[in-house]
C-alpha positions as CSV (number, residue, x, y, z in Angstrom):
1,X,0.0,0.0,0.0
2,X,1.4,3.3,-1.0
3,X,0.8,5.3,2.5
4,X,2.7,1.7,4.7
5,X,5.7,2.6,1.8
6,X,5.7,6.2,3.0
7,X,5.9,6.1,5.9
8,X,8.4,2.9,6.6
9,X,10.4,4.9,3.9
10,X,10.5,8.2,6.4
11,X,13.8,8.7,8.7
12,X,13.4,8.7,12.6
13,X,14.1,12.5,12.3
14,X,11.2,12.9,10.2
15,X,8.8,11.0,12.0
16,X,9.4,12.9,14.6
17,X,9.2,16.4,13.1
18,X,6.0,15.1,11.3
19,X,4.5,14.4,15.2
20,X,5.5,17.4,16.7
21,X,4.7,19.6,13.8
22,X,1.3,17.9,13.8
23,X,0.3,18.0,16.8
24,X,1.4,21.6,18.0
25,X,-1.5,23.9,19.8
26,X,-4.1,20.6,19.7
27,X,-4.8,19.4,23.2
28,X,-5.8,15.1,21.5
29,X,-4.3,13.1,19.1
30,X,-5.7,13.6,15.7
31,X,-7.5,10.7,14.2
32,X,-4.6,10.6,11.0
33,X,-2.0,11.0,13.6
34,X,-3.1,8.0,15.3
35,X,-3.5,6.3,12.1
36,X,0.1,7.5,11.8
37,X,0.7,5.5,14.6
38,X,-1.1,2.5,13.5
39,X,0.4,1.7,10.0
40,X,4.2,3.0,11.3
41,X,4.3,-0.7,13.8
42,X,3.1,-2.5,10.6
43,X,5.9,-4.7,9.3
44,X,3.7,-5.9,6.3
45,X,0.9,-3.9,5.4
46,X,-2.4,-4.8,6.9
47,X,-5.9,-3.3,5.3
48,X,-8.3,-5.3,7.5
49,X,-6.3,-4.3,11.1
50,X,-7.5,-0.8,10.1
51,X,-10.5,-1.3,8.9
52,X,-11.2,-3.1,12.3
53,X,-9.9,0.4,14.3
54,X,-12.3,2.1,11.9
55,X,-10.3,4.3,9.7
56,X,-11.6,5.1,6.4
57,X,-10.1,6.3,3.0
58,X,-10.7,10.1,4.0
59,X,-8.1,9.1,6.9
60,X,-5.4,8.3,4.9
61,X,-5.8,10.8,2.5
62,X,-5.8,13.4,5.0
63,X,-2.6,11.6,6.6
64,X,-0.8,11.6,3.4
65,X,-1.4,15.3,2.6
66,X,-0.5,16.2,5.9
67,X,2.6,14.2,5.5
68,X,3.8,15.7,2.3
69,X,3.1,19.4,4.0
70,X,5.5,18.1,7.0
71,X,8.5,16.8,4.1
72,X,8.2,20.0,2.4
73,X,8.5,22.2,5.3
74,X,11.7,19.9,6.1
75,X,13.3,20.3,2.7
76,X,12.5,24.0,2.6
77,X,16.6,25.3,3.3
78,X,17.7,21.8,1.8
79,X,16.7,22.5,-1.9
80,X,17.9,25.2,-4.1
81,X,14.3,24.6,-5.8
82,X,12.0,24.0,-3.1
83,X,13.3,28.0,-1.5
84,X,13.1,29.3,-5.1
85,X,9.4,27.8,-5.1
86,X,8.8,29.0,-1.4
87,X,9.8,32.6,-2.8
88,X,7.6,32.1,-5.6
89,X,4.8,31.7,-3.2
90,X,5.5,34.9,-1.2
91,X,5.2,37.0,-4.5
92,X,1.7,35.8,-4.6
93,X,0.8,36.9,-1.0
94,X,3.0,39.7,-1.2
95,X,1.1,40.7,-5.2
96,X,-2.1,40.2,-3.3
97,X,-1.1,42.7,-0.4
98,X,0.0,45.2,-3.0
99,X,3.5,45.0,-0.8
100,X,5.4,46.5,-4.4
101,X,8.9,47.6,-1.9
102,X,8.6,44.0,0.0
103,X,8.0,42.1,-3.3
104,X,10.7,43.6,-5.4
105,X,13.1,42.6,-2.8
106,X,12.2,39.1,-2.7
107,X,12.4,39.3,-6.4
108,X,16.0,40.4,-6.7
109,X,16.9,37.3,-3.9
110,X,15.3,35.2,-5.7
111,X,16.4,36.2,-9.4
112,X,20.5,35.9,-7.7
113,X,19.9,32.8,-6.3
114,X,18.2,31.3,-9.5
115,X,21.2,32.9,-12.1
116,X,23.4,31.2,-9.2
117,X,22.3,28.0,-9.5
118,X,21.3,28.0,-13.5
119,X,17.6,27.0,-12.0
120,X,16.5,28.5,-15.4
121,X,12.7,27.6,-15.5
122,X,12.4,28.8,-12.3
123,X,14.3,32.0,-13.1
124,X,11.6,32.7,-16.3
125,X,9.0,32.8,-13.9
126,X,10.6,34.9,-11.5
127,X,11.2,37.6,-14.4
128,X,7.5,37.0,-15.4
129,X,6.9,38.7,-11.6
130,X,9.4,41.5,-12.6
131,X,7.9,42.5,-15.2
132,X,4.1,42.4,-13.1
133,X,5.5,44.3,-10.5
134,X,7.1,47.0,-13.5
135,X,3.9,47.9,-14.8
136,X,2.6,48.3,-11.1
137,X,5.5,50.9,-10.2
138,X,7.7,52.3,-12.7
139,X,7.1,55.6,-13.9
140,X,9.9,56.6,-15.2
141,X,12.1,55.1,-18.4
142,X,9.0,53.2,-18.9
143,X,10.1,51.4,-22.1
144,X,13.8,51.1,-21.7
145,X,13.1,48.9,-18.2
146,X,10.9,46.4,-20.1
147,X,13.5,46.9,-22.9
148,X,16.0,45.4,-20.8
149,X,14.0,42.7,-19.4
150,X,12.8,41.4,-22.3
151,X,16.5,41.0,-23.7
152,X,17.5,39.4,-20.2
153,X,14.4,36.8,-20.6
154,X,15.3,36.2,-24.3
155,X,19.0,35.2,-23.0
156,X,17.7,33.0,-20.2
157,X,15.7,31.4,-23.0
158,X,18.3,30.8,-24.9
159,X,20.3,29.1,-22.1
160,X,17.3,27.0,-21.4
161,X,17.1,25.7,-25.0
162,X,20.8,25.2,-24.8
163,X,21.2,23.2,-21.9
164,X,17.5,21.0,-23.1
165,X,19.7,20.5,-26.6
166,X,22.6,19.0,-25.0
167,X,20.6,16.7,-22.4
168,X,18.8,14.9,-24.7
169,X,21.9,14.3,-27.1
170,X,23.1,12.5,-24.1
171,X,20.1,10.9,-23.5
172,X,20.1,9.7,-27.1
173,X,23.7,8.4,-26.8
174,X,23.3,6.9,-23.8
175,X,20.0,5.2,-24.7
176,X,22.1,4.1,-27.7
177,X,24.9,2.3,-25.4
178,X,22.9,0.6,-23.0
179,X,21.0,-1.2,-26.4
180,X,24.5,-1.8,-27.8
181,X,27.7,-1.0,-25.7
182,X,30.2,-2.0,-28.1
183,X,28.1,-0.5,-31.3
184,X,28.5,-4.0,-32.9
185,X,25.6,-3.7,-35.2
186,X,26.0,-1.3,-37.9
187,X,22.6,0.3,-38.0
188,X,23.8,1.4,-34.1
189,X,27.0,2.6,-35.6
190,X,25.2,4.6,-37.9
191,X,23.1,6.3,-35.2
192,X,26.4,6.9,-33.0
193,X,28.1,8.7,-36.0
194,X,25.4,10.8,-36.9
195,X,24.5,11.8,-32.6
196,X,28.3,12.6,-32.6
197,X,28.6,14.6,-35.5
198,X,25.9,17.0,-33.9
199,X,26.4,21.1,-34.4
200,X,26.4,20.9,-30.8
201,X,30.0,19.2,-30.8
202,X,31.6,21.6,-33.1
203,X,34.5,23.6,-32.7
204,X,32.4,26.9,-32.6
205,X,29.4,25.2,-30.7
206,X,29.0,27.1,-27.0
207,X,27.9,25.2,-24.9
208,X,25.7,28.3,-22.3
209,X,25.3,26.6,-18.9
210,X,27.5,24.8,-16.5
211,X,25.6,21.9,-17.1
212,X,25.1,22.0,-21.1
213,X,29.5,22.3,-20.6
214,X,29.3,18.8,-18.8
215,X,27.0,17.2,-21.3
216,X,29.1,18.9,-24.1
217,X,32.7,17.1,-22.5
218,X,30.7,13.6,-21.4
219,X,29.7,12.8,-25.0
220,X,33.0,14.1,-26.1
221,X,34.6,11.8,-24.1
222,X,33.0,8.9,-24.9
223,X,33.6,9.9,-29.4
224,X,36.9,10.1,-28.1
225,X,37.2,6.9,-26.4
226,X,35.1,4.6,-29.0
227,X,37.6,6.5,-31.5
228,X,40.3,4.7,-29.4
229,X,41.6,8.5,-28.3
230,X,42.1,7.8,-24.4
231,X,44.4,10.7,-23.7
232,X,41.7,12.7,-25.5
233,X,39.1,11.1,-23.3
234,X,41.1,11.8,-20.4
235,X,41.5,15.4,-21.0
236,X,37.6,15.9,-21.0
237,X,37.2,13.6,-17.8
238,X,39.4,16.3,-16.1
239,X,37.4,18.8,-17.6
240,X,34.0,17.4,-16.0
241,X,35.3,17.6,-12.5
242,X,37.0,21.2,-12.7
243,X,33.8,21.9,-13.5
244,X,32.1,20.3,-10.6
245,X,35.0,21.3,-8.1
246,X,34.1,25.3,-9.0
247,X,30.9,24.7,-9.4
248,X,29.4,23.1,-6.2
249,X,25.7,24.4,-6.6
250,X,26.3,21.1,-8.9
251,X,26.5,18.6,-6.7
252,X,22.5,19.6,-5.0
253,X,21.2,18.6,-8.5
254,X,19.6,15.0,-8.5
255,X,21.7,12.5,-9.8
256,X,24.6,14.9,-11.0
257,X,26.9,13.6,-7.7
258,X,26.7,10.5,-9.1
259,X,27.5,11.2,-12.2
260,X,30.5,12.9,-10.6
261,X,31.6,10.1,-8.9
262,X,31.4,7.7,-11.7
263,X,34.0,10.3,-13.7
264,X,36.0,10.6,-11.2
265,X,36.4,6.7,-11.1
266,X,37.1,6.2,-14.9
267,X,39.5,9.2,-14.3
268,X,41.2,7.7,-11.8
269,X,41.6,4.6,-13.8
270,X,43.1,5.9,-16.2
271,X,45.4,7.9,-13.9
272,X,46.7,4.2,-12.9
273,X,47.2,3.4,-16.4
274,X,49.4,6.0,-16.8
275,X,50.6,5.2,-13.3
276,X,50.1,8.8,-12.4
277,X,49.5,10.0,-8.4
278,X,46.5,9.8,-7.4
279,X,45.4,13.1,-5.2
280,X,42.2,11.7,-3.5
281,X,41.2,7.7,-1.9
282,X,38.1,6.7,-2.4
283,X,37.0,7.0,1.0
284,X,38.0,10.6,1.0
285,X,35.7,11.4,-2.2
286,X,32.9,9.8,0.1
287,X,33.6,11.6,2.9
288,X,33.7,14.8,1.6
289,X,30.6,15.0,-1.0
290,X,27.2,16.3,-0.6
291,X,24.9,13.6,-0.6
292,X,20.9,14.8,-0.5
293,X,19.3,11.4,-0.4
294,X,19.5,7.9,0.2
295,X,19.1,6.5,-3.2
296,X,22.2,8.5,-4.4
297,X,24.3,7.6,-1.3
298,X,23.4,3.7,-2.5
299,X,24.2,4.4,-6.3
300,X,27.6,6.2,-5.3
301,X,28.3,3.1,-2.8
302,X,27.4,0.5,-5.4
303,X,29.7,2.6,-7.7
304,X,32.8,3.1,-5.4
305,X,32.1,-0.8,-5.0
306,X,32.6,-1.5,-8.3
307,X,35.8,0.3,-9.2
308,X,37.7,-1.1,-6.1
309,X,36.7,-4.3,-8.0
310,X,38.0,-3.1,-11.4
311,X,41.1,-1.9,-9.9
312,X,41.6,-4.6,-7.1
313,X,41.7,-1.8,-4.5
314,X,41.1,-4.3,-1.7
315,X,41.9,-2.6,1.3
316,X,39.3,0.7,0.2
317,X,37.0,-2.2,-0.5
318,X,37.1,-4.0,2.4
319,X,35.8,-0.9,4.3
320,X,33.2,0.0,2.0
321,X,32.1,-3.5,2.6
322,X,32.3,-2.8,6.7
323,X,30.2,0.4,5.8
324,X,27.6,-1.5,3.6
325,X,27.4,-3.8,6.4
326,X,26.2,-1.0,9.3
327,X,23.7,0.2,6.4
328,X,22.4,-2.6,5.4
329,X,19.1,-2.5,7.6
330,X,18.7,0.6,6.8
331,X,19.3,-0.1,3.0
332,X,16.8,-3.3,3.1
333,X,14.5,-0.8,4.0
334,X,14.3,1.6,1.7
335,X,16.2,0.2,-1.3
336,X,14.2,-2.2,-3.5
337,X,15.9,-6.0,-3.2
338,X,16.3,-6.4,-6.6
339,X,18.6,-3.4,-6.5
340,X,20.0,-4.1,-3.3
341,X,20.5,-7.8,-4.9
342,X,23.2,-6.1,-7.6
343,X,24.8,-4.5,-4.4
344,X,25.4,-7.9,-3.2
345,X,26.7,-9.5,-6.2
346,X,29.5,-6.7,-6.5
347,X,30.5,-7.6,-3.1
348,X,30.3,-11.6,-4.2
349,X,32.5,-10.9,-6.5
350,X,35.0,-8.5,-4.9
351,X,35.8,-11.4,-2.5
352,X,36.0,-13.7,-5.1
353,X,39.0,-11.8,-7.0
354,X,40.8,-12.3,-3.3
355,X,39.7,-15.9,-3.6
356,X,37.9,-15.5,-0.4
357,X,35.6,-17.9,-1.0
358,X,33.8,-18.2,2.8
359,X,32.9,-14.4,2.4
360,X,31.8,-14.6,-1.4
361,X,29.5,-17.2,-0.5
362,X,27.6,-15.1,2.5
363,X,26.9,-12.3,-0.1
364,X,26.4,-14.8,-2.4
365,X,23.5,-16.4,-0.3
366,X,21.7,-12.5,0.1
367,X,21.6,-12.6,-3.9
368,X,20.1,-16.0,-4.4
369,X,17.3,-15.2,-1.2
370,X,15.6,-13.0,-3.9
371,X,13.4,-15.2,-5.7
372,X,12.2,-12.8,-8.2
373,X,14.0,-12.8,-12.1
374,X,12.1,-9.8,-13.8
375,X,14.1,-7.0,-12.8
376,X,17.6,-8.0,-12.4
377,X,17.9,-11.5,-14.5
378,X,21.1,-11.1,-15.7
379,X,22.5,-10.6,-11.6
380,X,20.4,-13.4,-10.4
381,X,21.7,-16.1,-14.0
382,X,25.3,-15.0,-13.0
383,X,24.5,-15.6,-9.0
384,X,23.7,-19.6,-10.1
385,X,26.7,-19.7,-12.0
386,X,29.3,-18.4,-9.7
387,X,27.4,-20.8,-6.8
388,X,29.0,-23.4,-9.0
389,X,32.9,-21.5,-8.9
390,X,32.6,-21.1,-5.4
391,X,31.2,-24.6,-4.3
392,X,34.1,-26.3,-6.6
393,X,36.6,-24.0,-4.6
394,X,34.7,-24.7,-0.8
395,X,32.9,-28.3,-1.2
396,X,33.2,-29.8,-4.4
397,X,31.8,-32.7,-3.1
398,X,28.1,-30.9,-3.1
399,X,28.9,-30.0,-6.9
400,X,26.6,-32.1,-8.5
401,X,24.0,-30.9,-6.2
402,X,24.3,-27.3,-7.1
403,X,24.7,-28.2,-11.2
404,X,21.3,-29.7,-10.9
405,X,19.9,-26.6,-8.8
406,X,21.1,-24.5,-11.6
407,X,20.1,-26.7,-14.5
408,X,16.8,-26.6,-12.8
409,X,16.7,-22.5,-12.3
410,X,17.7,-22.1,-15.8
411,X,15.0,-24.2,-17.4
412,X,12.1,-22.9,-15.2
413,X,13.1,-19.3,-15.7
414,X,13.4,-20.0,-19.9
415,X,17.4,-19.2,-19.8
416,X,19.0,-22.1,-20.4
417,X,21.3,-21.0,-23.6
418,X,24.2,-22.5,-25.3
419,X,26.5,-20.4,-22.6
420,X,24.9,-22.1,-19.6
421,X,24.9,-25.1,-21.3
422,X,28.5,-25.0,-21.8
423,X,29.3,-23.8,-18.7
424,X,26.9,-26.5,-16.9
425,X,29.0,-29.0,-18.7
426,X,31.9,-27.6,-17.2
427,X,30.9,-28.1,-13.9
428,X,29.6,-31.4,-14.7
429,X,33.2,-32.5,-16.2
430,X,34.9,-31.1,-13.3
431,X,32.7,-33.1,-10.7
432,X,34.5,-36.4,-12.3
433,X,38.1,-35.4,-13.0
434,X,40.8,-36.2,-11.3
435,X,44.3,-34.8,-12.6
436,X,45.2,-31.4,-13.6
437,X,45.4,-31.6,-17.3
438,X,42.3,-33.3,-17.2
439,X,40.9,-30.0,-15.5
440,X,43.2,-27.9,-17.7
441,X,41.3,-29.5,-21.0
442,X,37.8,-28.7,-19.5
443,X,38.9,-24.9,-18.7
444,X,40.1,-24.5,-22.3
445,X,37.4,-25.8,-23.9
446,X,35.4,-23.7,-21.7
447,X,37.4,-20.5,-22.4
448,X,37.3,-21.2,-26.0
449,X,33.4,-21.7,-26.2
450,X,33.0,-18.3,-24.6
451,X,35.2,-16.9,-27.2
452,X,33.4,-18.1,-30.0
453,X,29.6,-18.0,-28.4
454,X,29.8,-14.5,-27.5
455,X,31.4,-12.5,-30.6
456,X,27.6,-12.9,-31.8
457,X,26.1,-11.4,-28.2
458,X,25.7,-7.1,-28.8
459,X,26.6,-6.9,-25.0
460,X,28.5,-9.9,-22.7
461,X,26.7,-11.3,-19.7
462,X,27.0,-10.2,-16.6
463,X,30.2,-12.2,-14.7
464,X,31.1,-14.0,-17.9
465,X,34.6,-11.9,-18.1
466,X,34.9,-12.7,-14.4
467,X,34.6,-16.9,-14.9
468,X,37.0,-16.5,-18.2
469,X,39.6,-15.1,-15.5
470,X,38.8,-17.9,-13.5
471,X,39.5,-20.4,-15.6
472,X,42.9,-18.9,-16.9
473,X,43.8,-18.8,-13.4
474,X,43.6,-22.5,-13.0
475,X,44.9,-23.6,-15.9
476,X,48.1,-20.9,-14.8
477,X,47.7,-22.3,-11.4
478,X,48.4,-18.7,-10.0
479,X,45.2,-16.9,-8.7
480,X,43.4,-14.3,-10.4
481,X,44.4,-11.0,-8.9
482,X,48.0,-12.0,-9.5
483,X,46.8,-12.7,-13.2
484,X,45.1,-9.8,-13.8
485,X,48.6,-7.7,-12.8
486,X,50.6,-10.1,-14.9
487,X,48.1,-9.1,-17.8
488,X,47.6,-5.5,-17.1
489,X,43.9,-5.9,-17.0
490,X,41.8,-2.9,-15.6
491,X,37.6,-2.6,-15.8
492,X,36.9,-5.9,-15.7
493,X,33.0,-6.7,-16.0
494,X,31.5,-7.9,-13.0
């Protein structure tokens, strides 16, 4: 029920603030607060409990407006937008009280803080006010004031359409990537050449915003890196963050910290390639952004997870790990499982790199508790498979068990390809054989199927690139992080 999900997904502070706020100047509890009351002890949602207590529809519509007004109030100094939009309302009250001295003051605050923070939507309407409050009380100069204001709305304008033209070239290209990451069909190629070769990337095109000028670097890095230019790419990943770094009204946009962060990685992974210093850890980055809400605290923790994978930065992963493990409560409350379910794999695999095999399989059990496939298939296919690496390494004993556990998955969730097939095999092989170039022959011929299967797949599968390693590793009879340095390898898929 949508009200239970509000309210379990409200922090202590604002349950509180939402009871005292409430409740201030009325001598009894109102009926929605103790309604309030009633579906906050609720684990699992329960209509006919509150039917029993009597409460009605009206109830908990009431208690869900009244919550919303309490949120707002909280976020009023949190949110560039929600004070621009409090403002807005005082110009109302203030038009309405013919208060011209009082409303051209809030106009100017508002109109500095909006240029500030390239709120430029927000800014249009505020000039829509100035201009109101111009024919009201100007007397003087009459024409040249509008004169100036309509030039200064026309330039806003153009920002506007600016910064809208370079979002949803992004939004193209990136829609374009996520179909086909490696543009291996050539009708995608196509598309990518003509999105790139936009007037927007030109020499002479100008980007007007802060944030246009990220969109304009990001899709120049990536023309540059599918172009095989990574020094190129590089320069406009610096470019990005000097960006952010002067800009910081950035960072209190939704989603733009973590689209710092994940810049910041693939800068810094490239700054080990070129085995360059690196001025900042990972848990200094954390510690000293902004973060406005949960969900992009999770995304950014998911992400840092992910490059101390990529890089093998195992001793900034093991406390992101300890960090993920005070949160997790919290997390499994508010964070969907499927998504948290991605979380865990990253972790799975982190300790499988190390070869830690006890650890992989506790994060590995969190994945495989989530019974549901639609949202995240691809985690929950490579979970199965990689409950066959790590039983061989722990137990191999109960190997056949698991096989048929996954042969059985596969088939009743309609993914049982030639890849799992081969890789079932595998397993099945390895169950029976006895000397190492018996296991050496079943890793090859596993490695090689991969190598020939996938060149026909647009995008590889999720931990695919991961099992490859782990085969190589065994046949080398080395393990896989000292592989990966022997090889140079960096952004592996996990």
């Amino acid at each position: 029920m949508l009200l239970h999900e509000l309210i379990q997904s409200m922090s202590k502070a604002e349950k509180r603030y939402f009871k005292l706020h409430v409740q201030i100047g009325k001598k009894n509890t109102p009926r929605y607060v103790q309604l309030f009351d009633a579906i906050k002890k609720q684990s699992e949602y329960d209509e006919q409990a509150l039917k029993e207590k009597g409460f009605t529809s009206d109830d908990k519509n009431l208690l869900t407006e009244k919550i919303l007004d309490t949120l707002h109030i909280m976020q009023l100094h949190k949110s560039v937008d929600a004070e621009l939009c409090m403002m807005l309302s005082y110009f109302s009250i203030l038009h309405q009280k013919r208060q011209w001295n009082l409303l051209g003051k809030y106009i100017k605050r508002a109109k500095k803080t909006a240029r500030e923070n390239e709120r430029f939507t927000l800014l249009l309407d505020i000039i829509k006010w100035e201009q109101n409050l111009i024919f009201k009380t100007v007397k003087n100069d009459f024409y040249d004031t509008i004169d100036t204001l309509v030039k200064e709305k026309k330039a806003v304008t153009e920002q506007l359409n600016n910064e809208l033209a370079y979002s949803n070239l992004c939004m193209q290209i990136d829609a374009l990537l996520v179909t086909d990451k490696a543009l291996s069909k050539p009708e995608n190629e196509t598309i990518f050449q003509r999105l790139i070769n936009s007037p927007l990337l030109h020499q002479q095109a100008k980007p007007l915003s802060k944030k246009a000028m990220i969109d304009y670097c990001y899709v120049k890095s990536l023309y540059h890196k599918y172009a095989n230019e990574m020094e190129k790419s590089y320069h406009y990943y610096q470019l990005i963050l000097e960006i952010f770094d002067k800009n910081e009204f950035l960072f209190h946009i939704p989603e733009y910290t973590a689209f710092y962060v994940k810049v910041w990685f693939w800068e810094k992974t490239k700054t080990m390639k070129l085995k360059k210093p690196s001025d900042k850890t990972v848990i200094q980055l954390l510690e000293g952004l902004p973060v406005d809400s949960l969900d992009v605290s999770y995304n950014i923790h998911l992400q840092s997870l992910t490059y101390c994978v990529r890089t093998l930065n195992k001793t900034e992963g093991e406390q992101l790990i300890a960090q993920a493990e005070q949160q997790w409560q919290h997390y499994t409350k508010h964070i969907k499982e499927t998504r948290l379910s991605t979380f865990s794999y990253t972790i799975m695999i982190f300790y499988c790199m190390f070869e830690e095999w006890d650890k992989a399989q506790k994060w590995l059990d969190k994945v495989t508790a989530v019974n549901r496939m639609t949202d995240r298939k691809d985690v929950q296919v490579a979970a199965r498979i990689w409950q066959l690496v790590i039983c061989y390494e722990l137990a191999s004993y109960e190997l056949d068990k698991h096989i048929q556990s996954a042969y059985k998955y596969f088939v009743r969730n309609e993914y049982y390809f030639e890849v799992e097939q081969h890789i079932l095999q595998t397993f099945r092989e390895l169950y029976k054989a006895i000397t190492h170039q018996e296991k050496k022959e079943i890793w090859q011929k596993l490695i090689q199927a991969f190598d020939t299967t996938l060149k026909s797949e647009v995008n590889s599968r999720r931990g695919l690139n991961n099992l490859k390693l782990w085969c190589e590793s065994k046949i080398a009879r080395t393990n896989m992080t000292a592989l990966i340095e022997q090889q140079d390898k960096y952004f592996l898929l996990a």
